[in-house]
DOPAVO-822500 format. One line per field, with one value per residue (C-alpha): residue number from 1; x, y, z. Coordinates in Angstrom, 2 decimals, padded with zeros to 5 digits, always signed. Example, Ala and Ser with C-alpha at 12.3 -4.5 7.8 and 13.67 -1.06 7.14 Angstrom:
<kolnus>
pos <- [1 / 2]
px <- [+012.30 / +013.67]
py <- [-004.50 / -001.06]
pz <- [+007.80 / +007.14]
</kolnus>
This chain:
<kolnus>
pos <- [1 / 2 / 3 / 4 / 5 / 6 / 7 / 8 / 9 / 10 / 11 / 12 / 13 / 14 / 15 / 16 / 17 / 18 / 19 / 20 / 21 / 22 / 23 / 24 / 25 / 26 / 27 / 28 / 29 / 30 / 31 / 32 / 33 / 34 / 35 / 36 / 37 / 38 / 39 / 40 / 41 / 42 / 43 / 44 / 45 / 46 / 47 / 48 / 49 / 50 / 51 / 52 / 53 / 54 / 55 / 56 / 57 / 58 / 59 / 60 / 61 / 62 / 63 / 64 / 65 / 66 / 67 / 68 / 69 / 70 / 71 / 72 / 73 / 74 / 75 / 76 / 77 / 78 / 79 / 80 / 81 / 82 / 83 / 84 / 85 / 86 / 87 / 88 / 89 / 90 / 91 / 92 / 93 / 94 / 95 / 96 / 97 / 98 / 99 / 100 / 101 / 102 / 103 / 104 / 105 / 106 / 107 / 108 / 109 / 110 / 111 / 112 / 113 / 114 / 115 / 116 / 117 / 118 / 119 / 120 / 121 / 122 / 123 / 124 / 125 / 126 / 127 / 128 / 129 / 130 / 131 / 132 / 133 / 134 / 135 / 136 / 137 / 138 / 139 / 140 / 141 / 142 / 143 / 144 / 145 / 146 / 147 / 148 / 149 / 150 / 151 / 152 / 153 / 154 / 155 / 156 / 157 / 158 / 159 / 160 / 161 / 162 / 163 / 164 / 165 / 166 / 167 / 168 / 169 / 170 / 171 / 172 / 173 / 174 / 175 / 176 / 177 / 178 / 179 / 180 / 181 / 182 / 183 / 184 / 185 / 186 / 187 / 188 / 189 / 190 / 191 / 192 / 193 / 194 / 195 / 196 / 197 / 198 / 199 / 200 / 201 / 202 / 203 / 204 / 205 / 206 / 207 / 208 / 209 / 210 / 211 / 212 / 213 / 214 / 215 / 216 / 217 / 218 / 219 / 220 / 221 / 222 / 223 / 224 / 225 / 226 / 227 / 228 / 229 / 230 / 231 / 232 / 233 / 234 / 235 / 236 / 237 / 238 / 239 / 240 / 241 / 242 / 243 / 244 / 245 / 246 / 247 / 248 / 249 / 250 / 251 / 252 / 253 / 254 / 255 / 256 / 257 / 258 / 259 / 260 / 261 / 262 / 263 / 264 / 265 / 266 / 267 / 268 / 269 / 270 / 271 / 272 / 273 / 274 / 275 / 276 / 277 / 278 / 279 / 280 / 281 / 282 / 283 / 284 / 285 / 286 / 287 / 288 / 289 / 290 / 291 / 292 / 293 / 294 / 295 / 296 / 297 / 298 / 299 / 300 / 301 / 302 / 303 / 304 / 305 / 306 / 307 / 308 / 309 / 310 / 311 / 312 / 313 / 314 / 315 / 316 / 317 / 318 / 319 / 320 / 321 / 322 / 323 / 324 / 325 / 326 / 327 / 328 / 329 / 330 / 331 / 332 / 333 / 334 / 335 / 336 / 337 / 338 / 339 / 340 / 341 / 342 / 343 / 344 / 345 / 346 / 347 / 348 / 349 / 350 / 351 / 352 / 353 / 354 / 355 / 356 / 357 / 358 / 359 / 360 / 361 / 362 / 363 / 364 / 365 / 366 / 367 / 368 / 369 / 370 / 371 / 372 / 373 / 374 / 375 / 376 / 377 / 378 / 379 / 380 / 381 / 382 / 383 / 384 / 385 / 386 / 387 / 388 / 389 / 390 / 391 / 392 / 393 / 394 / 395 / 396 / 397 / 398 / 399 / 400 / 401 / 402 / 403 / 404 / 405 / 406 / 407 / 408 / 409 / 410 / 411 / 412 / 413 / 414 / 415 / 416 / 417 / 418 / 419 / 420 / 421 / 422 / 423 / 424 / 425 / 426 / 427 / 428 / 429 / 430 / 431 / 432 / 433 / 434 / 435 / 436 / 437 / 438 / 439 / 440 / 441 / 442 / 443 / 444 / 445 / 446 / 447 / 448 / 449 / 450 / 451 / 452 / 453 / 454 / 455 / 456 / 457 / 458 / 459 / 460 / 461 / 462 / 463 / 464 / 465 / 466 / 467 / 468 / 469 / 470 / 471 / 472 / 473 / 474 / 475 / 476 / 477 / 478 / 479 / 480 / 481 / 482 / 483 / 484 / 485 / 486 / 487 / 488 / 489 / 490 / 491 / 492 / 493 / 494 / 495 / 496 / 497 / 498 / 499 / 500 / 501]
px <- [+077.79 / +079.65 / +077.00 / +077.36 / +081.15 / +082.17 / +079.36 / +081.06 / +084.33 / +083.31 / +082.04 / +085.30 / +087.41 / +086.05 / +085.04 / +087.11 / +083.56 / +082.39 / +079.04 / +078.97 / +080.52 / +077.76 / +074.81 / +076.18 / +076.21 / +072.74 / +071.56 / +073.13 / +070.54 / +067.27 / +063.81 / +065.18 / +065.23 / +066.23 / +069.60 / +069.95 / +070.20 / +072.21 / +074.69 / +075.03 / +074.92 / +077.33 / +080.13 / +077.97 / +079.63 / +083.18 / +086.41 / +087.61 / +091.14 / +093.52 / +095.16 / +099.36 / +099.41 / +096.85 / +094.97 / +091.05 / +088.42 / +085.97 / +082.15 / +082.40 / +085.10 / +087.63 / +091.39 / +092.84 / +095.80 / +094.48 / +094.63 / +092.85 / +089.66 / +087.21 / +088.18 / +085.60 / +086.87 / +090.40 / +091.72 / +094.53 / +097.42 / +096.49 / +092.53 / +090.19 / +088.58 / +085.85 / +087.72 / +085.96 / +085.97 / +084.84 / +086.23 / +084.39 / +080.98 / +081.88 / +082.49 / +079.40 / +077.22 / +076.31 / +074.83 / +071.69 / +069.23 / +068.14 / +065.44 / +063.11 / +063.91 / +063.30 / +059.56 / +059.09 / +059.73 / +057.80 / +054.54 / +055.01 / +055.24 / +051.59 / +050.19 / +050.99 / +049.80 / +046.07 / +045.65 / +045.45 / +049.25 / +050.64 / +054.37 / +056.46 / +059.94 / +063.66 / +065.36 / +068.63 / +067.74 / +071.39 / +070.95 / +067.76 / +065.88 / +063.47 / +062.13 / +062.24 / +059.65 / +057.75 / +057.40 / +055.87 / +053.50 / +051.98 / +050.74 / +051.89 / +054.60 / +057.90 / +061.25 / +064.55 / +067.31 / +070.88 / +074.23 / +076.24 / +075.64 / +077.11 / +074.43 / +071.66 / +072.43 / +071.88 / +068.48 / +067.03 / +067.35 / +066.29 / +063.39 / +062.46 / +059.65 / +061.03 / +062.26 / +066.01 / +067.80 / +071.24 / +071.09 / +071.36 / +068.11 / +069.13 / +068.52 / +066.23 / +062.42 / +059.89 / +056.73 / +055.79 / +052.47 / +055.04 / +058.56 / +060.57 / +064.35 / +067.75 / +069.41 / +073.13 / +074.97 / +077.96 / +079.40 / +080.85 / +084.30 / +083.26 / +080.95 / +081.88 / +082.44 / +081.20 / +078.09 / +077.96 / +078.62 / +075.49 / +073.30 / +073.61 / +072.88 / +070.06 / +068.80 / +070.06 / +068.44 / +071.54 / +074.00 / +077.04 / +078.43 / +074.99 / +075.14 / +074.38 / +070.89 / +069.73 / +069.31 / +068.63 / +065.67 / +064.19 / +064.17 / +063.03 / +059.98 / +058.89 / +058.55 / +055.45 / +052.07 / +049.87 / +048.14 / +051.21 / +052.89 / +056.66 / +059.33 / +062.75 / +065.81 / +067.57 / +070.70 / +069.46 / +071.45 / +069.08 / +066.41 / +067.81 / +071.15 / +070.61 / +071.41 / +068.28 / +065.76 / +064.51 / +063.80 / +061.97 / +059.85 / +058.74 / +057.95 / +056.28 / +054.13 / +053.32 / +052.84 / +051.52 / +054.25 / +052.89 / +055.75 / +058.95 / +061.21 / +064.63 / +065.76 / +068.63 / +071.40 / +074.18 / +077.60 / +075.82 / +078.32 / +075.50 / +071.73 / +069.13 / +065.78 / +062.41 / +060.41 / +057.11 / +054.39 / +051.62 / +052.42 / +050.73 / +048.32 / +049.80 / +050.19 / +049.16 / +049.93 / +053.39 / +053.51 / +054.11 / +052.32 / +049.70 / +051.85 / +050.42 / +052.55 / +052.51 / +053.55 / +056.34 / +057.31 / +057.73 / +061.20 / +064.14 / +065.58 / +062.21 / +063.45 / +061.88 / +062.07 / +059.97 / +060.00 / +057.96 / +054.47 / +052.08 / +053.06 / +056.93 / +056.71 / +054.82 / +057.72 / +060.39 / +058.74 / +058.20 / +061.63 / +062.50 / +060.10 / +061.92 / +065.47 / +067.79 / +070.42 / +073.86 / +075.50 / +074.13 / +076.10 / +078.86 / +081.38 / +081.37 / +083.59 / +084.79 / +088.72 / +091.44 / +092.85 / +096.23 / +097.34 / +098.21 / +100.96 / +103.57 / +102.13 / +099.78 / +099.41 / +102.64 / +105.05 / +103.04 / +102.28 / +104.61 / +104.74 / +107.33 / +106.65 / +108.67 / +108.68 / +107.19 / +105.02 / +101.02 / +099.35 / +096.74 / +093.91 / +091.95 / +088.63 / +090.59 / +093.36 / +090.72 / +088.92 / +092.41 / +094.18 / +096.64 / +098.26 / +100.12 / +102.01 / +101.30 / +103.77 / +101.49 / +101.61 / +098.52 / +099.74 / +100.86 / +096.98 / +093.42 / +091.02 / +093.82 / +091.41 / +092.53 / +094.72 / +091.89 / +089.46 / +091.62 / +093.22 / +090.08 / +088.26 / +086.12 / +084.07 / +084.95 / +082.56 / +082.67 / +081.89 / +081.44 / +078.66 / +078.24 / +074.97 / +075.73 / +075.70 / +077.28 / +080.57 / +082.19 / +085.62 / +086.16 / +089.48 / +091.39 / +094.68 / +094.82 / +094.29 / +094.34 / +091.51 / +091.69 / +089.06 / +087.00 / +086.04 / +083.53 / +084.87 / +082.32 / +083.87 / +081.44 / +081.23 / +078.89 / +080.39 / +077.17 / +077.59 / +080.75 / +082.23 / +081.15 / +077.54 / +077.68 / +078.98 / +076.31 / +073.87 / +075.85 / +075.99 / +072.38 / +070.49 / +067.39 / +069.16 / +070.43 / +066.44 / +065.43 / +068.14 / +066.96 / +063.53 / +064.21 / +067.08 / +066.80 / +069.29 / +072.64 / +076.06 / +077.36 / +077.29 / +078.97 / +078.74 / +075.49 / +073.86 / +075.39 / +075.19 / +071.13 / +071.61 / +068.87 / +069.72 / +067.08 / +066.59 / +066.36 / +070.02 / +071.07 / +070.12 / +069.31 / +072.07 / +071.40 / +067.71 / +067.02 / +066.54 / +063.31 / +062.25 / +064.12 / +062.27 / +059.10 / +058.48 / +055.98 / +057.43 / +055.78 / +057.55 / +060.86 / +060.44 / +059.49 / +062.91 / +065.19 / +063.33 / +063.88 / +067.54 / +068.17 / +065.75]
py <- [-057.28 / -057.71 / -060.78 / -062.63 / -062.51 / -063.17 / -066.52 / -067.30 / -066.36 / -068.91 / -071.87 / -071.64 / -072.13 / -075.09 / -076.94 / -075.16 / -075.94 / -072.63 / -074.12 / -074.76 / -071.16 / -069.72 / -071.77 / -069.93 / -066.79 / -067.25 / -068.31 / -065.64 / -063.53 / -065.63 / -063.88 / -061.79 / -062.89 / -059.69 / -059.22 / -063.06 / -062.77 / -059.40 / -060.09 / -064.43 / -064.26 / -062.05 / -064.27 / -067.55 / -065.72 / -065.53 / -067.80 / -069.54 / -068.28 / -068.67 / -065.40 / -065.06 / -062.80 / -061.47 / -059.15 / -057.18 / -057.01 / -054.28 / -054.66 / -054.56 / -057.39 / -055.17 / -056.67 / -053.72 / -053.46 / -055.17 / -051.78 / -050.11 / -047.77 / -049.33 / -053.09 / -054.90 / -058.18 / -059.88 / -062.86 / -064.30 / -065.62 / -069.06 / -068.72 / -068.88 / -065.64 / -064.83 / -063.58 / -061.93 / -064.27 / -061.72 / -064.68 / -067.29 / -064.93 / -063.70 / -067.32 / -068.81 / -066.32 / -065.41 / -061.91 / -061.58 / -059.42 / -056.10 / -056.25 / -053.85 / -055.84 / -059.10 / -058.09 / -056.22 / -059.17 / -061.49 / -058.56 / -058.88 / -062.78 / -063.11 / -060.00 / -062.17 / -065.28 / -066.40 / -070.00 / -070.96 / -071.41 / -074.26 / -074.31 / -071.19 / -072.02 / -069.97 / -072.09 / -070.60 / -068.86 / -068.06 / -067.07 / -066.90 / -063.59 / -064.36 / -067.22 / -064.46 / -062.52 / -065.58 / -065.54 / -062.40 / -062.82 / -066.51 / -069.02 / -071.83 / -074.05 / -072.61 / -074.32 / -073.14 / -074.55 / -073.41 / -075.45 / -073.45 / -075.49 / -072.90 / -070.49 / -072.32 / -072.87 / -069.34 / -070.01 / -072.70 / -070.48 / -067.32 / -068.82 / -072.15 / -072.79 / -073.41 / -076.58 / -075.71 / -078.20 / -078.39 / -079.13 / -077.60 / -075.63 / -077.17 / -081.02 / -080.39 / -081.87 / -079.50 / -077.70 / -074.60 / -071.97 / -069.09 / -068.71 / -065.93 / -065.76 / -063.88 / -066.63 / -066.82 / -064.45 / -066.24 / -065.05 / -067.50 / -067.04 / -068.47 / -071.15 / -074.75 / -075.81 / -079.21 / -077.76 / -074.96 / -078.11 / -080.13 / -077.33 / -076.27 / -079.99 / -079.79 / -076.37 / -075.98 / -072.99 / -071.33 / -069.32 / -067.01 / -065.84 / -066.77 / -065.79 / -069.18 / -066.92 / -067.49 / -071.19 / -071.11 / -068.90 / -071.28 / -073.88 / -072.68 / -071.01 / -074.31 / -076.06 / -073.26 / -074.55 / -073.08 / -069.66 / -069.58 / -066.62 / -065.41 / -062.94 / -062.75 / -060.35 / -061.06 / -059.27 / -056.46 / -057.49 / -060.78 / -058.71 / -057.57 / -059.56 / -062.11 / -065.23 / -064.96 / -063.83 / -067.57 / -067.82 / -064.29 / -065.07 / -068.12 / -066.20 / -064.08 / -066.50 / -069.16 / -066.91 / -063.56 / -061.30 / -058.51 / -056.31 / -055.39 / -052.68 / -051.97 / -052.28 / -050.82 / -054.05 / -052.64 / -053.50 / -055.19 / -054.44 / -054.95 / -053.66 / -054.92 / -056.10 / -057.33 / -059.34 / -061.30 / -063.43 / -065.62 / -069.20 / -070.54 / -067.44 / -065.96 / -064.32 / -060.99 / -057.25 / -056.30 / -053.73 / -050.92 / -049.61 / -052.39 / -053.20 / -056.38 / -059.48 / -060.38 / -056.64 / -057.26 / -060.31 / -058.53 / -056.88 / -058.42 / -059.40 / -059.75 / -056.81 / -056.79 / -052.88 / -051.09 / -048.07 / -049.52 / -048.17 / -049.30 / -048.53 / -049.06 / -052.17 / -050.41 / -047.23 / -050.23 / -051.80 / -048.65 / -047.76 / -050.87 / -051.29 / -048.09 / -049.48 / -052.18 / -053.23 / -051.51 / -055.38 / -055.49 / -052.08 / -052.81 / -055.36 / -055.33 / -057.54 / -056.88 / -055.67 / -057.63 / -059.55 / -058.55 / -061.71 / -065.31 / -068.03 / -065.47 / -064.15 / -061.48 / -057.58 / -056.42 / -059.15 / -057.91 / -053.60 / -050.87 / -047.52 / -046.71 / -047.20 / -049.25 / -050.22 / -053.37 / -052.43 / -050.90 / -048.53 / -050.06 / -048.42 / -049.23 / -047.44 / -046.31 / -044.92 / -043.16 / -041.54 / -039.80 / -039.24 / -041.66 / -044.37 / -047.85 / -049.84 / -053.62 / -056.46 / -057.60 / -061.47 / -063.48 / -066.84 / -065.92 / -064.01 / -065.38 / -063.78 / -061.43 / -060.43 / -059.43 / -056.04 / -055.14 / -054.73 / -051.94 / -050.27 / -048.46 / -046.31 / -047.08 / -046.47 / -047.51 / -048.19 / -048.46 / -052.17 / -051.52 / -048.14 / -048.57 / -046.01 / -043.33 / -042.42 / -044.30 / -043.13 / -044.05 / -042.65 / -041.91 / -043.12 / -042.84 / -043.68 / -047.13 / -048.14 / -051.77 / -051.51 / -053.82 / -056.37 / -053.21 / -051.95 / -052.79 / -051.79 / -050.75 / -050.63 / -049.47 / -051.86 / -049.35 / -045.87 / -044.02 / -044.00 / -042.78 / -043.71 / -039.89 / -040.38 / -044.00 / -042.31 / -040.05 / -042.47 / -044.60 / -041.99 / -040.29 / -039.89 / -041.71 / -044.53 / -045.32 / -045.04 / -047.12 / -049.88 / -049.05 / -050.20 / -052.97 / -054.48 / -053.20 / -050.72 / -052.76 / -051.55 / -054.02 / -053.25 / -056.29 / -056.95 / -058.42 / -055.05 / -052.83 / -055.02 / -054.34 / -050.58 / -049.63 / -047.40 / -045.57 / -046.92 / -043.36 / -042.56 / -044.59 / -042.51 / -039.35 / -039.29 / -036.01 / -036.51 / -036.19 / -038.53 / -038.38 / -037.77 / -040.67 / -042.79 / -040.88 / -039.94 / -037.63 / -035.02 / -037.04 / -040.21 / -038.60 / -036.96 / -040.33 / -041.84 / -039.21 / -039.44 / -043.41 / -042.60 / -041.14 / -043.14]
pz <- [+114.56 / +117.87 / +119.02 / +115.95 / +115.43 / +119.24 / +118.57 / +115.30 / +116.99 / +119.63 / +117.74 / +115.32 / +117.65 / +118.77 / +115.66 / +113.05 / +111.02 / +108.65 / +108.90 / +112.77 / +113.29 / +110.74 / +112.64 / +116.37 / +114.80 / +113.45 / +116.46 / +118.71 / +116.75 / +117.41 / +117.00 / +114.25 / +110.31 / +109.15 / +111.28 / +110.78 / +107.24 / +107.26 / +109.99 / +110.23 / +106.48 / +106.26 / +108.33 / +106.38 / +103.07 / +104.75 / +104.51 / +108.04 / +107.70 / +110.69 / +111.65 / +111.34 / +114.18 / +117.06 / +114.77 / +115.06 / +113.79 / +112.82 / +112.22 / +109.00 / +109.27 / +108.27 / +110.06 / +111.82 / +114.75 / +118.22 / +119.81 / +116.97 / +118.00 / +115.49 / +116.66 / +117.97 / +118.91 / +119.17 / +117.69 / +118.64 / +116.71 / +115.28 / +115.97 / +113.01 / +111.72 / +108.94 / +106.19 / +103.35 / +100.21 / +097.16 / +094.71 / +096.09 / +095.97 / +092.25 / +091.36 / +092.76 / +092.14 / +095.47 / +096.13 / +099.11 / +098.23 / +100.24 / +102.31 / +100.40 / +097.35 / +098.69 / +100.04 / +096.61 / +094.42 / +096.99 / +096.71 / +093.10 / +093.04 / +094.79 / +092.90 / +089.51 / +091.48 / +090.45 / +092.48 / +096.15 / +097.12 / +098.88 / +098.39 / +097.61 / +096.72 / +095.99 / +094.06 / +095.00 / +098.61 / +100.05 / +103.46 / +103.08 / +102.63 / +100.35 / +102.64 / +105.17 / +102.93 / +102.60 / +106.09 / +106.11 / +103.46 / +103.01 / +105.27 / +102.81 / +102.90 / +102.20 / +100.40 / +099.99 / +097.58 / +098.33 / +096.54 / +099.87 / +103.38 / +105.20 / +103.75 / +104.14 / +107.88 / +108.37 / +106.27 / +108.45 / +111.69 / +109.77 / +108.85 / +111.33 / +109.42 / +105.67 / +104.63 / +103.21 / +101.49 / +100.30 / +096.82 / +093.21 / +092.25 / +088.71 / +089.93 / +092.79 / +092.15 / +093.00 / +091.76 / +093.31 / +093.07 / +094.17 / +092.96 / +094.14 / +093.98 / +092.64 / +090.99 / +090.90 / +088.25 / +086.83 / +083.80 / +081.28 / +082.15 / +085.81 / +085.02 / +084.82 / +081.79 / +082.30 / +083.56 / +080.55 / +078.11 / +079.84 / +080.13 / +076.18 / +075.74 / +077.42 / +076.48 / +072.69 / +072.93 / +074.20 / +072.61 / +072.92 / +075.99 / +078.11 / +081.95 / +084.27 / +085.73 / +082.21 / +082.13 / +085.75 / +085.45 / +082.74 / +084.57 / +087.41 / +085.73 / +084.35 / +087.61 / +088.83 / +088.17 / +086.14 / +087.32 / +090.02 / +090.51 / +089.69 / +090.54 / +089.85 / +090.31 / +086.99 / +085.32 / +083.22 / +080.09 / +080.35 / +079.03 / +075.30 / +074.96 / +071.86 / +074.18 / +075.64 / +073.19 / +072.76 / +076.25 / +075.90 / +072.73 / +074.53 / +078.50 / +076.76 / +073.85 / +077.45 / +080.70 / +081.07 / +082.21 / +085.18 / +086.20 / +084.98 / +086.46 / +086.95 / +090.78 / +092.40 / +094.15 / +095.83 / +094.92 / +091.51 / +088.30 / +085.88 / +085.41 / +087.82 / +087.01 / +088.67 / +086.66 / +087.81 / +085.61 / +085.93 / +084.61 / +081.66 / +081.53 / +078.51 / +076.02 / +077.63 / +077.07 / +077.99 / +080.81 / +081.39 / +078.62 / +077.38 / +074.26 / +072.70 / +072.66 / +069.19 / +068.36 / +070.65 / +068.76 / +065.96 / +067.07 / +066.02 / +069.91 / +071.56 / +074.20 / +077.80 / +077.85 / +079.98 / +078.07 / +074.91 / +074.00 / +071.17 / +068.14 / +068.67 / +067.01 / +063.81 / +063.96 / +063.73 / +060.74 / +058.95 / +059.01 / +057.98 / +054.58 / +053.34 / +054.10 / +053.21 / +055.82 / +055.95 / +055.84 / +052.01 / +051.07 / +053.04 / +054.90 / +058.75 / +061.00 / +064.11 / +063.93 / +064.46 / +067.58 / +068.27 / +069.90 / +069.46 / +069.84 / +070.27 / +073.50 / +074.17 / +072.99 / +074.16 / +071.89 / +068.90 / +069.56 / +069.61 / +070.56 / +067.42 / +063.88 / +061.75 / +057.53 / +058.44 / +061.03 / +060.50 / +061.85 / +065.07 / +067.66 / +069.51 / +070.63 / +073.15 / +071.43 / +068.95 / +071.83 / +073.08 / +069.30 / +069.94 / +067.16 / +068.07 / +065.42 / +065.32 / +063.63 / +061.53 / +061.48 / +060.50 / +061.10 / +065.20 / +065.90 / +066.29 / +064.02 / +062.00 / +059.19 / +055.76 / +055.10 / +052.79 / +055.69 / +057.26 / +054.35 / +052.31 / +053.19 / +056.33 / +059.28 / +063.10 / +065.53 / +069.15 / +070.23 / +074.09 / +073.51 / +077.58 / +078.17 / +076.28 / +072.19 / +069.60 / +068.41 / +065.10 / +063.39 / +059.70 / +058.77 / +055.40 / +056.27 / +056.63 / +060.42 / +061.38 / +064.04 / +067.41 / +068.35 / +070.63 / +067.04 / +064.59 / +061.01 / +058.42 / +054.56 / +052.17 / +049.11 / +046.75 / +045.35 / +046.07 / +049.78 / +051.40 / +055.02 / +055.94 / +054.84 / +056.88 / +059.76 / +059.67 / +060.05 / +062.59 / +064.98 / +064.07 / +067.62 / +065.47 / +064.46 / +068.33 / +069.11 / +066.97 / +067.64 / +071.68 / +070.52 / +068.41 / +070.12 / +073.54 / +075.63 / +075.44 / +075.88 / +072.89 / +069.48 / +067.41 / +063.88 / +063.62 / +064.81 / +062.76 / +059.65 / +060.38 / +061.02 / +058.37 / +055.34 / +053.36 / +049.85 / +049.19 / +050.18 / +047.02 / +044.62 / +046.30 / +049.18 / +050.23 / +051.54 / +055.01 / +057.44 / +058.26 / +055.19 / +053.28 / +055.78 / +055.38 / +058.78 / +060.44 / +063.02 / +066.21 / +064.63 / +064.27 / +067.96 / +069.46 / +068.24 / +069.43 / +072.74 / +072.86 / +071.94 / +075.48 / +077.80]
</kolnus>
């Protein structure tokens, strides 16, 4: 690192320009992509920050004391320095892809590829390692996108060869025969909400709480010719959550879909996946295991899961001819949202109980025996619910199930339950909350919801309303499982073993 920074170092000083500094640093580091894009693009994702005081810096641009023994170069007071800017990268989106990963997707990309390439394009290329792999691999033309000019400086020396504009892989023109690329992860919270409003305009398609690599990876997919290759490092969550399920039901009716694993990203707070197709070439059999399409299809959230074998599909159904949905027995709504116009949790819990307080928890407080007391004032709280909800008998649920089981509370006593549970009152005398619990947190019921629905770490109301109860339980509670859903022992095994995949 000590080349690039003292250029970057160098170039700051005299043009107090990020993307001047980011271009020396590149450039310091000539005849080798792979450094380029490690080291330069590591200063390229920095802040130009002037320093208070004569401070140093380490390699991995940590600011220690001048005299400090893992400083490797001085700034002095009033000089600019890079400055690591993790809120501008979580904001934009910006995360550069490993090495390994970047050749992988690229090997996958022309492995799905089925025409004589002449452009391969990342619609979102950063500082550039996928155009690196490019490089590598084809003899074709190569484009970059990137929104960042600072980035794609680093990306033009990287890679000499590429043509890298500065521009928005949204609103860029292009059709490509190769399409590689980790588009930018932006949650909703970060997006732009004049973007978000224009792209649901544009895509009604969307729904809920979408991530921006979602739209970004539809509309880059439709720009590849037909019989051109794809692969993409997408968030995990992508691949089950209900926003996307449109945009899987149609990838997977149009182009034929060749690889899909998970991949390890450093420092990534969600799932990881590599997918690749062949444009317009579907539908095909899903891989890993040659599961048809239209079996696929037949799932309720369309899930990309590698895990899914023939016959899946078929397991699914069969459970669900001999069952009627737990919404039809009973009411489920997510619990109440202990905040509002009078400020947030704290003007409205309390550690002491009080005549007109009630009884609150949260998942959390369920999981270590603990109960709150909540004023309970409807007209100062979004979503407050109705006392009714909380004060029969019920079930709670777990809304964030992260990886592992599903875990539900029986409660009697009248807990109001916070917005982080799902509550499940039965509405029918023949099944109690016990029984429901039961089959809430049965290790068959979490495989088949795996299948159907995909690993996800949310349950809201609309999956548990379709948890599937045996017809059988309504008059004859006290049947078994498998054999209220008239199961085989392979069948049975084969959901308890999805259950923990």
């Amino acid at each position: 690192m000590l080349k690039p920074l003292t250029a970057w170092l160098s170039a700051a000083a005299k043009t107090e320009d990020p993307e001047r500094a980011a271009a020396a640093a590149a450039e310091s580091l000539a005849g080798d992509p792979w450094e380029i894009v490690q080291q330069a693009g590591q200063l390229a994702r920095c802040q130009m920050v002037a320093a208070s005081q004569d401070l140093g810096l380490t390699c991995t641009l940590a600011v220690r004391p001048v005299d400090h023994p893992a400083t490797i170069s001085v700034v002095p007071k009033g000089a600019p320095y890079p400055a690591h800017d993790r809120t501008g990268r979580r904001k934009r989106g910006a995360y550069d892809t490993p090495t390994d990963m970047a050749r992988a997707t690229v090997t996958a990309a022309l492995q799905a590829n089925t025409r004589t390439p002449h452009m391969a394009i990342d619609p979102a290329c950063g500082t550039g390692a996928f155009l690196v792999a490019l490089a590598e691999q084809v003899q074709c033309r190569i484009m970059g996108v990137e929104l960042d000019p600072v980035a794609a400086a680093v990306a033009r020396i990287a890679v000499p060869r590429a043509e890298v504009i500065v521009g928005d892989g949204f609103t860029t023109d292009y059709e490509a025969d190769i399409l590689v690329g980790n588009p930018p992860f932006v949650p909703p919270e970060r997006q732009d909400k004049k973007l978000r409003d224009h792209l649901r305009a544009t895509m009604p398609w969307l729904k809920g709480r979408f991530d921006l690599s979602v739209p970004f990876a539809a509309a880059a997919v439709e720009r590849v010719r037909k019989g051109g290759g794809i692969a993409m490092i997408l968030p995990a969550p992508l691949m089950v959550q209900p926003y996307a399920t449109p945009l899987r039901r149609a990838w997977l009716e149009q182009h034929a879909i060749t690889h899909l694993s998970p991949s390890p990203f450093p420092g990534a707070q969600v799932g990881i996946v590599c997918i690749a197709m062949t444009a317009d070439a579907g539908p095909a059999p899903f891989p890993n295991h040659g599961l048809s399409p239209q079996d696929l299809g037949t799932l309720e959230a369309v899930p990309f899961h590698p895990a899914l074998q023939p016959g899946d599909p078929t397991l699914v159904g069969m459970v669900r001819a001999a069952s009627i949905p737990l919404g039809e027995i009973a009411t489920v709504d997510t619990g109440v949202v202990s905040h509002g116009s009078l400020g947030g949790k704290d003007a409205l819990l309390h550690a002491t109980p009080t005549p007109d307080r009630v009884p609150y928890v949260d998942a959390i407080d369920l999981a270590e025996n603990r109960t709150r007391w909540l004023d309970y004032q409807p007209e100062h709280m979004h979503r407050a619910k109705s006392p009714a909800l909380f004060e029969s008998p019920k079930v709670l649920v777990q809304r964030l199930r992260g990886r592992g089981p599903i875990r539900a509370w029986v409660d009697h006593s009248g807990l109001y339950a916070g917005h982080t549970l799902t509550v499940v009152r039965p509405d029918v005398p023949t099944l109690s909350p016990e029984q429901i619990h039961t089959l809430i947190t049965h290790p068959m019921v979490d495989g088949l919801l795996r299948m159907e629905r995909g690993s996800r770490l949310d349950l809201y109301p609309k999956d548990v309303r379709s948890i599937p109860i045996p017809q059988a339980w309504l008059t004859h509670p006290e049947t078994g499982l498998t054999e209220a859903w008239g199961l085989d022992r392979a069948q049975a095994e084969r959901l308890l073993a999805f259950s923990i995949e």
